[in-house]
DRENZA-281465 format. One line per 10 residues: their letters; for each residue x, y negated, z negated of C-alpha. Coordinates in nm, 4 decimals, always signed. Example, Ala and Ser with C-alpha at 12.3 -4.5 7.8 and 13.67 -1.06 7.14 Angstrom:
REM residues 2
as	+1.2300,+0.4500,-0.7800; +1.3670,+0.1060,-0.7140
//
This chain:
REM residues 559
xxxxxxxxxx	-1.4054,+1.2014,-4.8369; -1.7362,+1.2509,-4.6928; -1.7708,+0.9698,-4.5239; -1.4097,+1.0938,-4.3198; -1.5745,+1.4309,-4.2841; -1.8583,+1.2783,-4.1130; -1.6727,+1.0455,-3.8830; -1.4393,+1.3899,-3.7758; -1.7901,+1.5792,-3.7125; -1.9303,+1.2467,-3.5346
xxxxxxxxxx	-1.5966,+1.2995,-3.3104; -1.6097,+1.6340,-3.2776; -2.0134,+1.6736,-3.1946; -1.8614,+1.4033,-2.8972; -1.5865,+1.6086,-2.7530; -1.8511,+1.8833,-2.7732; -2.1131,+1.6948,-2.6094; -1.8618,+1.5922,-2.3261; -1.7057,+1.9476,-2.2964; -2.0469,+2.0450,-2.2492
xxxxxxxxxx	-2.1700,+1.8498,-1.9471; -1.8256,+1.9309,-1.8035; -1.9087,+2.2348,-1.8114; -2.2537,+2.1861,-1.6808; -2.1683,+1.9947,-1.4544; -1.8842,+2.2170,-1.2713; -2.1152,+2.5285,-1.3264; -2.3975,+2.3841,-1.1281; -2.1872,+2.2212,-0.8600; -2.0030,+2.5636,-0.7716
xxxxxxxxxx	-2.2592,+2.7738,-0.8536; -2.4527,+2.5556,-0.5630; -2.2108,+2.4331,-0.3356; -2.3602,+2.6053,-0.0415; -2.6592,+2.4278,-0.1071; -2.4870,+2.1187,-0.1063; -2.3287,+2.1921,+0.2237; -2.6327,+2.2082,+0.3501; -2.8242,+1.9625,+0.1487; -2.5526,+1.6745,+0.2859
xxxxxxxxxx	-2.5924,+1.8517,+0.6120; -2.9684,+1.7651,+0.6585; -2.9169,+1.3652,+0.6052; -3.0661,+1.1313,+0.8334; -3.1760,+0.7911,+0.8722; -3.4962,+0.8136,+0.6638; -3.4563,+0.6275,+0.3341; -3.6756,+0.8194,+0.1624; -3.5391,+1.1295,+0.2547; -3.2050,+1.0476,+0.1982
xxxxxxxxxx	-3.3323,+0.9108,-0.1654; -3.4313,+1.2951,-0.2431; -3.1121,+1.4167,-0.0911; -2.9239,+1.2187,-0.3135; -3.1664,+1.3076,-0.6563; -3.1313,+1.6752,-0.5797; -2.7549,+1.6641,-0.5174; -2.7028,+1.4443,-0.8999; -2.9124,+1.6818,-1.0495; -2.7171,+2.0232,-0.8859
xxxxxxxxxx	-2.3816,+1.8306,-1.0054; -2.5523,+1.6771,-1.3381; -2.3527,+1.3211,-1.2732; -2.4823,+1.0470,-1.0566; -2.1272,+0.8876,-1.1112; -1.9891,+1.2258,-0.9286; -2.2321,+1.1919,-0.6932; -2.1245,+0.8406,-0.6062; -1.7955,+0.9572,-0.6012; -1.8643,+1.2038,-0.2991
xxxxxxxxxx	-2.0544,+0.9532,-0.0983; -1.7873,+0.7319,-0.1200; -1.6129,+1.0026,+0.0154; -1.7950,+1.0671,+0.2632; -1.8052,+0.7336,+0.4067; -1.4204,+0.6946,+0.3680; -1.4462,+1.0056,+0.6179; -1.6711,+0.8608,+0.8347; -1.9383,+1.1413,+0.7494; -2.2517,+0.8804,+0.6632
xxxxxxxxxx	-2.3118,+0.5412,+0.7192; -2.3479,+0.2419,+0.5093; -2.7256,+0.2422,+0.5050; -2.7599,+0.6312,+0.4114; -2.5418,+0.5818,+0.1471; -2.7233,+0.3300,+0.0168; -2.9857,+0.5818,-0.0584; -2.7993,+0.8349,-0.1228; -2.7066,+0.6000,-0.4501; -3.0499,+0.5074,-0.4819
xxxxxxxxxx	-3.1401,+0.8774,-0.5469; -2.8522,+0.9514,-0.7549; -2.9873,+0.6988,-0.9904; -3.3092,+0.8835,-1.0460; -3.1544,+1.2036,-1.0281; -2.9142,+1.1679,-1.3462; -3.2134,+1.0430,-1.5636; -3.2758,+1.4103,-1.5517; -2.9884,+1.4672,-1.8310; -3.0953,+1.1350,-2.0415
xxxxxxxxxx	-3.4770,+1.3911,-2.1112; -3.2329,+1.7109,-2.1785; -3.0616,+1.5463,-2.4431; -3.3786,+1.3792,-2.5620; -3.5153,+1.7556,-2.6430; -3.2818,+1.7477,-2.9199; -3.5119,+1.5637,-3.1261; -3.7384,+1.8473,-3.0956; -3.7617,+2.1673,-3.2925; -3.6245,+2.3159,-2.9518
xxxxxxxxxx	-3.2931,+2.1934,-3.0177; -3.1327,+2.5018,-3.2328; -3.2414,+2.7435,-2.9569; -3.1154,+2.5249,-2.7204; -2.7797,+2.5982,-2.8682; -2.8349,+2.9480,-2.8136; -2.7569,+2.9163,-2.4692; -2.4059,+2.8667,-2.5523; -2.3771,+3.2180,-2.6490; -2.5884,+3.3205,-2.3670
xxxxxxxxxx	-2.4179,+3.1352,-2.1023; -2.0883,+3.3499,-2.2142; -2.2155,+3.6845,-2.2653; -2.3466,+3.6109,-1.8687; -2.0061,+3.4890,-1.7548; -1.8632,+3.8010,-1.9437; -2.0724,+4.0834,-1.8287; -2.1580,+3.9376,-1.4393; -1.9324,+4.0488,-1.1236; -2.0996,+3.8295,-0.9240
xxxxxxxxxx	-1.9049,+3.4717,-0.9249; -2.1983,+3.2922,-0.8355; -2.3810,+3.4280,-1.1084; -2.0424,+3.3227,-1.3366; -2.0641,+3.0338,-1.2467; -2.3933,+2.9859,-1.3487; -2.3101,+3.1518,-1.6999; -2.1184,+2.8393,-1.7187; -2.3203,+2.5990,-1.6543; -2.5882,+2.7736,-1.9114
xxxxxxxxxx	-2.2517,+2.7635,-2.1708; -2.2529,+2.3806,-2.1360; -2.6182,+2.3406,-2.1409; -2.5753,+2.5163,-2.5021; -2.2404,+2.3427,-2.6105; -2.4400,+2.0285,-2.5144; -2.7113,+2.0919,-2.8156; -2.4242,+2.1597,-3.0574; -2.2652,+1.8639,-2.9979; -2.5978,+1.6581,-3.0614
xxxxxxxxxx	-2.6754,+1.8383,-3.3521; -2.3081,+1.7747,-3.5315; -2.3420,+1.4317,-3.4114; -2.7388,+1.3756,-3.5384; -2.6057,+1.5523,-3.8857; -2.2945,+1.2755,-3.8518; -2.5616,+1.0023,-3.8841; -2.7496,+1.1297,-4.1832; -2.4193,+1.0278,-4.4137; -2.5704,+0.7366,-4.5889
xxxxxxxxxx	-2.2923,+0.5501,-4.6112; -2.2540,+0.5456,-4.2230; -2.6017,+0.5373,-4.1622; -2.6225,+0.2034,-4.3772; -2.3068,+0.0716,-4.1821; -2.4334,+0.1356,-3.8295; -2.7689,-0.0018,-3.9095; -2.6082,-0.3463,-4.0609; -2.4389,-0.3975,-3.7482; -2.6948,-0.3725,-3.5216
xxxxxxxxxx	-2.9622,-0.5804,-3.7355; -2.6822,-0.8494,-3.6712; -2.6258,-0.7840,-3.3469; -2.9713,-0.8270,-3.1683; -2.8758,-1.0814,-2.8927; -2.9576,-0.8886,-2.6067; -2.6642,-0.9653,-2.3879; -2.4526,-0.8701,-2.6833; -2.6362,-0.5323,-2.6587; -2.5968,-0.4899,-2.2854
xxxxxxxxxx	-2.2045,-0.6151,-2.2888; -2.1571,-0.2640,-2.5731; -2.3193,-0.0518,-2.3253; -2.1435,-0.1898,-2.0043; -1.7942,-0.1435,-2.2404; -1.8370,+0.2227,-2.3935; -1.9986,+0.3553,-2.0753; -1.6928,+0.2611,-1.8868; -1.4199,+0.3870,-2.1826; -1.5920,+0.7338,-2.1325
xxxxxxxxxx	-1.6847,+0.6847,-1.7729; -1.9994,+0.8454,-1.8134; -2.3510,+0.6897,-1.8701; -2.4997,+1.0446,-1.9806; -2.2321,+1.0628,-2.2964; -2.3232,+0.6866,-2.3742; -2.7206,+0.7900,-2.3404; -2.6366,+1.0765,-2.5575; -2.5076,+0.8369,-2.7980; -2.7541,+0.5726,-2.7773
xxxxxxxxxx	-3.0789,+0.8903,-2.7934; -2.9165,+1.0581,-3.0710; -2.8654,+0.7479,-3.2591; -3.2065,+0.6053,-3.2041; -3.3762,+0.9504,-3.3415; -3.1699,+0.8707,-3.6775; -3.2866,+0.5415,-3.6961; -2.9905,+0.3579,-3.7153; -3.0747,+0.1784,-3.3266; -3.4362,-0.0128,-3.3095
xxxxxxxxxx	-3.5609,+0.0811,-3.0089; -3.5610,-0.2784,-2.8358; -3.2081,-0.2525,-2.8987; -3.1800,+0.0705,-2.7697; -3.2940,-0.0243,-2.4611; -3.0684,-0.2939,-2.3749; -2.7587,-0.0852,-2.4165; -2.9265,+0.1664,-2.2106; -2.9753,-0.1132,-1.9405; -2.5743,-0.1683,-2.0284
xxxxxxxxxx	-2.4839,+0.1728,-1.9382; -2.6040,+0.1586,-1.5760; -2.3612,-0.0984,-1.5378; -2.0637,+0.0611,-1.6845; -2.0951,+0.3845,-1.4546; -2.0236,+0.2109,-1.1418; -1.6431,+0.1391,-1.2782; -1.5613,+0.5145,-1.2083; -1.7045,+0.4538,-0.8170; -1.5243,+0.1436,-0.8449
xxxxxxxxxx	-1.1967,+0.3156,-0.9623; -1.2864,+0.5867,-0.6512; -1.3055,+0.3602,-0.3975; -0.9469,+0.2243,-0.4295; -0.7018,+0.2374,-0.1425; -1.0604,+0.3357,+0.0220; -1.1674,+0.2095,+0.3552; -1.3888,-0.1271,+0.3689; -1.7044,+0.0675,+0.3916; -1.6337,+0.2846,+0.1350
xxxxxxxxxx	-1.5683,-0.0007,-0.0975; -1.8740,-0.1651,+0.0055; -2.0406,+0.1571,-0.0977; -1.8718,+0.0934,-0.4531; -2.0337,-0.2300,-0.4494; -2.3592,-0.1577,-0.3373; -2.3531,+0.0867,-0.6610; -2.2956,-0.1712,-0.8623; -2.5325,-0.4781,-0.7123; -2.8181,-0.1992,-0.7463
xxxxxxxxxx	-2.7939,-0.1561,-1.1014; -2.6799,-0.5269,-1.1620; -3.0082,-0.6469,-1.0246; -3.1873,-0.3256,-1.1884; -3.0698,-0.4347,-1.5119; -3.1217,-0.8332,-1.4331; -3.4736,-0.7687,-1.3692; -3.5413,-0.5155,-1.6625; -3.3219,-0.7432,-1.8838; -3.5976,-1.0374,-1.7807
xxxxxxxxxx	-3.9343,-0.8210,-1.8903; -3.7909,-0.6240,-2.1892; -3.6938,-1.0039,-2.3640; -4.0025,-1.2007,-2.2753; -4.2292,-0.8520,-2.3134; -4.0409,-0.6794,-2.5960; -4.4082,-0.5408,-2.8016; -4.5936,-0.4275,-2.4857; -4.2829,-0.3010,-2.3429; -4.2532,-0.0617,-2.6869
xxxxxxxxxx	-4.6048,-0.0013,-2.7237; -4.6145,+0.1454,-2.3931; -4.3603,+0.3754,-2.4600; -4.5060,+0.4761,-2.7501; -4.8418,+0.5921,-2.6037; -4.6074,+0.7780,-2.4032; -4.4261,+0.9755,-2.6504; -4.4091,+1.0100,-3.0930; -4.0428,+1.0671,-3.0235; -3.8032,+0.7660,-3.0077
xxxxxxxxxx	-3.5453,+0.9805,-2.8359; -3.8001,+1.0760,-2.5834; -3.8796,+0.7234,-2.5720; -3.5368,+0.6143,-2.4789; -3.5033,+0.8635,-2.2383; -3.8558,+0.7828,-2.0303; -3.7313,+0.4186,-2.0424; -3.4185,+0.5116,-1.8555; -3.6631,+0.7146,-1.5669; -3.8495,+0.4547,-1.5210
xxxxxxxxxx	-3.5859,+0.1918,-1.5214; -3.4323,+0.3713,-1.2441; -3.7501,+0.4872,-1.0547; -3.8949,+0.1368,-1.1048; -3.5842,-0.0502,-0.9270; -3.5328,+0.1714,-0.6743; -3.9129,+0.1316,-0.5812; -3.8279,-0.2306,-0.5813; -3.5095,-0.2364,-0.3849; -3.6048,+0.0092,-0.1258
xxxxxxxxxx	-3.7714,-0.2965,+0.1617; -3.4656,-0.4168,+0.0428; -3.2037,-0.1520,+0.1778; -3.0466,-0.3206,+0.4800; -3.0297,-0.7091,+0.2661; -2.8245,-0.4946,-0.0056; -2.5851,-0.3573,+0.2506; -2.5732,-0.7050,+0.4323; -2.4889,-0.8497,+0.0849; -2.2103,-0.5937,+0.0178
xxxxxxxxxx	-2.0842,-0.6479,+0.3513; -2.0138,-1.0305,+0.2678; -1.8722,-0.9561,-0.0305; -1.6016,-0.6944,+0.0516; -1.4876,-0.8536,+0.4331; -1.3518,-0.6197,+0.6830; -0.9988,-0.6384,+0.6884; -0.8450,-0.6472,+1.0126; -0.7940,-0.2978,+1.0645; -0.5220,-0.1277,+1.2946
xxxxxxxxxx	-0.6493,+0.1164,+1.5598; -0.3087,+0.2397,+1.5534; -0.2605,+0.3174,+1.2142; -0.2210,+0.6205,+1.0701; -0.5200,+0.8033,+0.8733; -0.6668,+1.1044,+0.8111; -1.0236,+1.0831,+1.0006; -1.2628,+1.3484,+0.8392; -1.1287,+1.4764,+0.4960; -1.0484,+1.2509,+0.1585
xxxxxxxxxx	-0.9587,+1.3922,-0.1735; -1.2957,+1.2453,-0.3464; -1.4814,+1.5507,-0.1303; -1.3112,+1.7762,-0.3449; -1.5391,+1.7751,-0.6120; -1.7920,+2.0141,-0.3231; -1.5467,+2.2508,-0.2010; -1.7925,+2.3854,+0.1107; -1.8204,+2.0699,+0.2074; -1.4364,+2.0126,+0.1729
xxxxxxxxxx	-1.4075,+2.3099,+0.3994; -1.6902,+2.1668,+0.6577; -1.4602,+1.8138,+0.6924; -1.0823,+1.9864,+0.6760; -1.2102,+2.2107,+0.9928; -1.3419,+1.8560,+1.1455; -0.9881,+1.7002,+1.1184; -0.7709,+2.0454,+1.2298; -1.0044,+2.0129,+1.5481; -0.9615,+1.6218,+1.5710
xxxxxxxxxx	-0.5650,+1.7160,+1.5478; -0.5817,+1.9641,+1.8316; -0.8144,+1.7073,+2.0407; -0.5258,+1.4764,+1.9903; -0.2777,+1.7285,+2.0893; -0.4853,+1.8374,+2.4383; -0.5198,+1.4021,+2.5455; -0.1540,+1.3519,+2.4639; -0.0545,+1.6519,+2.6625; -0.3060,+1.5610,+2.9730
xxxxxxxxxx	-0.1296,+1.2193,+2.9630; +0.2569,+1.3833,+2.9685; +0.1794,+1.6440,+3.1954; +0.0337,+1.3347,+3.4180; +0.3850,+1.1483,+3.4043; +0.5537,+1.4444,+3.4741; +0.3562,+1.5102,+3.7997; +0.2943,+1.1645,+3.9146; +0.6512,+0.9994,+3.7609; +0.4571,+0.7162,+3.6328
xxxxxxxxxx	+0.5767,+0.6864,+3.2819; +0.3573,+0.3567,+3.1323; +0.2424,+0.5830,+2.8645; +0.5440,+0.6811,+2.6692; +0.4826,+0.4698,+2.3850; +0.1165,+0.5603,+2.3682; +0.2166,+0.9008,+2.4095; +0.4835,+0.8932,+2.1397; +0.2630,+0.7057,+1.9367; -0.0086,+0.9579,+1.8792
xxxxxxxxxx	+0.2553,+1.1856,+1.8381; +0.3323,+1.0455,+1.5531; -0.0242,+1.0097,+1.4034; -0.0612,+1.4041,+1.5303; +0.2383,+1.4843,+1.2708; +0.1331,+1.2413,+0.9940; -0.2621,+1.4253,+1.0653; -0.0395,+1.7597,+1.0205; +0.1160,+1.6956,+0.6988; -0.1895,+1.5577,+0.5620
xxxxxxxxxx	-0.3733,+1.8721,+0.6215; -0.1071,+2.1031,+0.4758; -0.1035,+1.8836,+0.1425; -0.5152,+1.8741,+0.1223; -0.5080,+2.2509,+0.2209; -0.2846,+2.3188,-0.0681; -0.5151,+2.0938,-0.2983; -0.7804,+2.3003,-0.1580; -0.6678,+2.6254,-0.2890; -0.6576,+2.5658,-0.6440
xxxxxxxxxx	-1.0297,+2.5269,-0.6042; -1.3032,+2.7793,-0.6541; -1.4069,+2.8999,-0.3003; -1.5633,+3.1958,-0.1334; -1.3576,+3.4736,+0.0011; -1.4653,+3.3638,+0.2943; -1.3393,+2.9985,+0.2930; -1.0064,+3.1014,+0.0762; -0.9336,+3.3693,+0.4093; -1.0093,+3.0438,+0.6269
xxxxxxxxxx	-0.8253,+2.7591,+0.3861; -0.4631,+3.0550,+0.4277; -0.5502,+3.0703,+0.7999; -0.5536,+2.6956,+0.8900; -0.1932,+2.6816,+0.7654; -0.0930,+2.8580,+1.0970; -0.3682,+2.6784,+1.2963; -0.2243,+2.3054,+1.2318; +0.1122,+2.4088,+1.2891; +0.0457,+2.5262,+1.6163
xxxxxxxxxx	-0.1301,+2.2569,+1.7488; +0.1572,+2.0597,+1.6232; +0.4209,+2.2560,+1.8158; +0.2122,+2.1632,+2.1247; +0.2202,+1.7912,+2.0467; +0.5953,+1.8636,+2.0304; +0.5761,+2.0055,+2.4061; +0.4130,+1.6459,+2.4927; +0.6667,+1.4576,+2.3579; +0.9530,+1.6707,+2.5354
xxxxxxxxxx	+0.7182,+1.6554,+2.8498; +0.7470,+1.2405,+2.8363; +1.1087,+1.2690,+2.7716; +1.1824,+1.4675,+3.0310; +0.9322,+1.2620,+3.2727; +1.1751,+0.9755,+3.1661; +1.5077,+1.1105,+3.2385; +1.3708,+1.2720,+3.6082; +1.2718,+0.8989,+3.6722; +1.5929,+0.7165,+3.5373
xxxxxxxxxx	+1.8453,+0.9879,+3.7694; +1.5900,+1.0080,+4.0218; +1.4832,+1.3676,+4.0736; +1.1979,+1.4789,+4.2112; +1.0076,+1.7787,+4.2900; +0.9108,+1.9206,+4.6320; +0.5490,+1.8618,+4.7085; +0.5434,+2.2648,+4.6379; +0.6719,+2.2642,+4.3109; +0.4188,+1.9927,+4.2387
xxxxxxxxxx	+0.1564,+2.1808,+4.3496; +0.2411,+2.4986,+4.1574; +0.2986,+2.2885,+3.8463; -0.0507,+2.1276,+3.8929; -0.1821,+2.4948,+3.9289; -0.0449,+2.6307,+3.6324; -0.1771,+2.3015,+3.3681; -0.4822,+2.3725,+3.5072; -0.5348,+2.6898,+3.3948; -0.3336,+2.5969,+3.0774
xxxxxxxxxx	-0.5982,+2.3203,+3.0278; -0.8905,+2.4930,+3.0445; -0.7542,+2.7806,+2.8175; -0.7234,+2.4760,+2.5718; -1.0924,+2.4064,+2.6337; -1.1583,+2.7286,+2.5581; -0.9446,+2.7969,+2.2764; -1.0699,+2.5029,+2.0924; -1.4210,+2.6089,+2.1683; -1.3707,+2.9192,+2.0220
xxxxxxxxxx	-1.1971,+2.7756,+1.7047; -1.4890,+2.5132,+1.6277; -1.7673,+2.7715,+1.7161; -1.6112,+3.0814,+1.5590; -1.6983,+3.2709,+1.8687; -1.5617,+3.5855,+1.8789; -1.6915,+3.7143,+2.2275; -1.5021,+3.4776,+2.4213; -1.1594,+3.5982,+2.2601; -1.1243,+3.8836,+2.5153
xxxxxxxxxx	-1.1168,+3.5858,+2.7678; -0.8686,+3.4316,+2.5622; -0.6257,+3.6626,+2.6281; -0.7021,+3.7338,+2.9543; -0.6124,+3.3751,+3.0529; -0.2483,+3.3982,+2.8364; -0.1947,+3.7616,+2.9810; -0.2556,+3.5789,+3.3261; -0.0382,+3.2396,+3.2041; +0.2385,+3.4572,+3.1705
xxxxxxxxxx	+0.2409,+3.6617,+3.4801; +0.2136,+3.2753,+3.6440; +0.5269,+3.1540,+3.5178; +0.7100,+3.4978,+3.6087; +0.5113,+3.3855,+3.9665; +0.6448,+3.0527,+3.9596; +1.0018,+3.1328,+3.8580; +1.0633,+3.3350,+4.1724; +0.9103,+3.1082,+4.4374; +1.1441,+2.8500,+4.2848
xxxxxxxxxx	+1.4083,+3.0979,+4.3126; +1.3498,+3.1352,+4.7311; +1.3080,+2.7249,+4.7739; +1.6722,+2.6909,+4.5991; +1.8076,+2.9656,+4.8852; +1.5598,+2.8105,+5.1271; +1.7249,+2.4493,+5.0704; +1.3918,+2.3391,+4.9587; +1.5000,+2.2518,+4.5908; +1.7482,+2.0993,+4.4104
xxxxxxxxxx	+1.9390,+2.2783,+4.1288; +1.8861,+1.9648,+3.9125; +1.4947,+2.0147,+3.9909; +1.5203,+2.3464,+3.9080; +1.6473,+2.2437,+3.5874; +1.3422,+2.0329,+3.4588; +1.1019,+2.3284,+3.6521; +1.2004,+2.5759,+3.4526; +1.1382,+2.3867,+3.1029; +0.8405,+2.2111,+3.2643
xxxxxxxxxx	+0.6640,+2.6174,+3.3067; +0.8577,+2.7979,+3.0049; +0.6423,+2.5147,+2.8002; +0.3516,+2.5784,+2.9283; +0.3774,+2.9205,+2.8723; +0.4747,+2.8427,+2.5195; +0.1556,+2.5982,+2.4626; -0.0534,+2.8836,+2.6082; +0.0814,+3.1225,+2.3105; -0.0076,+2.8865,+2.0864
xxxxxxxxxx	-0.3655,+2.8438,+2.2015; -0.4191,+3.2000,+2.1712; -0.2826,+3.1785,+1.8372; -0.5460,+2.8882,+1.7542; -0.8303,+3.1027,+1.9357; -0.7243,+3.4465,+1.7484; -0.7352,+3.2521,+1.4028; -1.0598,+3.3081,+1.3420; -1.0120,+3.6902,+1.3148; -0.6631,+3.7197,+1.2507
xxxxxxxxxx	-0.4947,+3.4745,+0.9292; -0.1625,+3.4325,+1.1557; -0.3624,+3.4664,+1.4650; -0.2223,+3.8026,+1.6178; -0.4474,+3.9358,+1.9097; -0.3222,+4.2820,+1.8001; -0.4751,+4.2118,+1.4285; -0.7927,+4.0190,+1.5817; -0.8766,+4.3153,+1.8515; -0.8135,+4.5849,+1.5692
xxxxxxxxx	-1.0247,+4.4362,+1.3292; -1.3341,+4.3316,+1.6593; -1.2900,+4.6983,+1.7326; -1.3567,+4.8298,+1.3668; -1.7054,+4.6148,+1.3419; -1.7777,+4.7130,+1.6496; -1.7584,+5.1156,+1.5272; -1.9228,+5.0450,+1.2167; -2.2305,+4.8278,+1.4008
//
């Protein structure tokens, strides 16, 4: 019976443990994501800054294999390169040896007020208004939870019956490989190194691990974390996957290396630690700093042979210009929300870039008659639409996520944004079509018609200049100018309309022209609506100019 009731409390001290980092983990990484945003934001092509970028961001998320996760997100989206990820990695590594010392406090006299936090972290999360300061409540929870689950686990271990058990097997099983194989296979069954490091710490204080042994599976559990990046970056682009591998090759040759000195050096290796620290936990968790500080010291001259070597492994698959992707945003960014809402603005103003060439190029075969470009024009159509639906779905994954006020206003408000710019890839399309059919019956416009239709896309064009300026800037003192140039759009058409009216009575026109005339400047007058609607987003959810003016005007009074 008690040796049950210590295997349920060895469980339950584990789904503590776990619920615990969760929790710490989430906590810090919304409590912070600003500084993420930013943090990301400030990458560049210095290794060693990008190394520091990478340690701070693991330890603000508390999960190098998160971490990883992001970056291979971010490459998927075409955010960083090969080579910055590379130390992006590199810095995660040292950043989540951070957690292995945390836990290793446990074998301290620290650890029961440790557990205090728990209660701490709640009564913060209960009494605070302030959701950043909830959220860090709940990171402090987990911190807490953490200790309890080491301390039901450590208490697990002092059955004697287990005790004896766990220490026969591993006084059999000694064989280093053995040892590394264990931690390779339970780091990635839990998918995290810093549960299997809580393990390996907590069992090492109880002395049921020697501490050679110890170390091996610790070498063992930086190989088992790169299955979750592995599992991440499937269905991935190449580079991403090559990011996944360049995970892995790090702390295969990490472990290779540290695998070679620990056998042949296994007494100085321990001695050392010991002059280091009384505490075997401690000692466990120093080994696992300097196992990742030490490689990444070694690998750094090495940066662009490890992405070379990646790049050999995982070939580039011929890949289709034409196919259809998403170009900025990927569901692995998720996990930093700011920086979610950074990329899905990106790809709304990648759509509407889209939108502006593929109307440039109808609005050419409809003045010139040339019509060479339908398919192109009908094929980024399509990837305009498939770009659309894309950003509805990840805008709808996006709101179940803790944001701002400010970014949950601006995740509703790009709803109305994408389909707008869609509608005006629909005017394209009918633009081509109707280029098509004037060609194939073989109507034409009068040079003045031309010239009034050339007019009018001009000023419809650079309103889309402008519109999309505004949108990607967030500039609210070129809105008046916005509407100025649809107020003016309009009164154009009306313009138009009439002087097409005299050329029919004048002889000048045909009524079949006059046909494909009218729809030609009725769409641009409808593209124009939708720019202001685009424009008068940033102020206004559905983009109403009466909304966006009311709401200028009230700042205005109260500045």
């Amino acid at each position: 019976m008690e040796i049950a009731q210590s295997i349920l409390m060895l469980l339950a001290g584990l789904g503590v443990l776990m619920t615990g980092m969760k929790m710490l983990s989430e906590g810090l990484e919304r409590s912070a994501g600003s500084s993420m945003r930013k943090l990301f934001g400030k990458l560049s092509n210095n290794r060693f800054a990008s190394i520091g970028v990478g340690a701070v961001a693991t330890v603000l998320v508390n999960s190098s294999a998160a971490t990883t996760v992001m970056v291979i997100g971010f490459v998927n989206a075409g955010l960083m390169s090969l080579l910055q990820a590379t130390a992006i990695i590199m810095g995660a590594n040292i950043g989540t040896t951070l957690t292995g010392v945390i836990i290793a406090l446990s074998g301290f006299s620290l650890s029961t007020y440790m557990a205090i936090l728990a209660f701490v972290g709640v009564l913060v999360s209960m009494i605070a208004k302030n959701d950043t300061v909830k959220k860090i409540g709940s990171a402090i929870t987990g911190l807490g939870l953490m200790f309890v689950g080491l301390s039901f686990m450590s208490d697990s271990f002092k059955t004697p019956q287990i005790a004896t058990a766990l220490e026969t097997v591993f006084r059999k099983v000694e064989f280093p490989l053995v040892l590394i194989l264990i931690g390779i296979v339970c780091t990635a069954l839990f998918q995290s190194s810093a549960a299997m490091t809580a393990i390996v710490v907590t069992m090492s204080g109880a002395g049921i691990i020697p501490l050679s042994s110890a170390l091996f599976i610790i070498l063992g559990t930086n190989i088992g974390t790169c299955v979750t990046a592995l599992i991440a970056a499937v269905g991935a682009s190449t580079n991403a996957k090559r990011t996944a591998m360049i995970h892995l090759l790090f702390n295969a040759i990490g472990t290779i290396l540290f695998t070679a000195v620990i056998w042949i050096f296994r007494s100085p290796v321990e001695k050392l630690l010991g002059l280091m620290s009384s505490n075997t936990q401690m000692q466990v968790a120093l080994f696992h700093v300097f196992f990742n500080v030490l490689t990444t010291a070694v690998l750094i001259p090495f940066m662009k042979p490890l992405t070379k070597l990646a790049t050999l492994l995982v070939r580039e698959k011929k890949d289709d210009d034409e196919q259809l992707k998403l170009y900025y945003i990927d569901d692995r960014i998720l996990h930093t929300p700011p920086i979610a809402v950074a990329q899905v603005l990106k790809e709304v103003l990648n759509m509407g870039e889209m939108a502006r060439g593929n109307l440039d190029c109808a609005m050419h075969a409809v003045l010139t008659g040339e019509t060479g470009d339908k398919d192109k024009i009908l094929k980024t159509e399509e990837k305009i639409n498939f770009i659309n639906k894309g950003v509805a779905r990840y805008l709808i994954k996006m709101s179940s996520l803790s944001l701002s006020k400010s970014d949950e206003k601006l995740v509703g408000t790009l709803h109305h944004v994408i389909s707008d710019i869609e509608r005006i890839g629909d005017h394209a399309e009918n633009f081509i079509e109707q280029a098509v059919e004037m060609r194939e019956n073989d109507i034409v416009f009068s040079e003045e018609a031309l010239s009034e239709l050339e007019s009018m896309y001009r000023r419809v064009r650079g309103m889309f200049d402008l519109s999309l300026e505004v949108f990607e800037n967030r500039d609210t003192s070129k809105l008046k100018q916005v509407s100025d140039d649809e107020s003016d759009i309009d009164m154009l058409k009306k313009l138009l309309g009439n002087n097409h009216i005299m050329r029919l009575n004048n002889g000048n026109c045909t009524v079949e022209s006059g046909t494909y005339f009218y729809a030609v400047t009725s769409a641009l007058e409808r593209v124009a609506d939708h720019l202001t609607n685009v424009a008068f987003s940033i102020k206004s959810p559905s983009g109403s100019q009466v909304e966006a003016m009311q709401k200028l005007a009230a700042e205005a009074k109260r500045k």
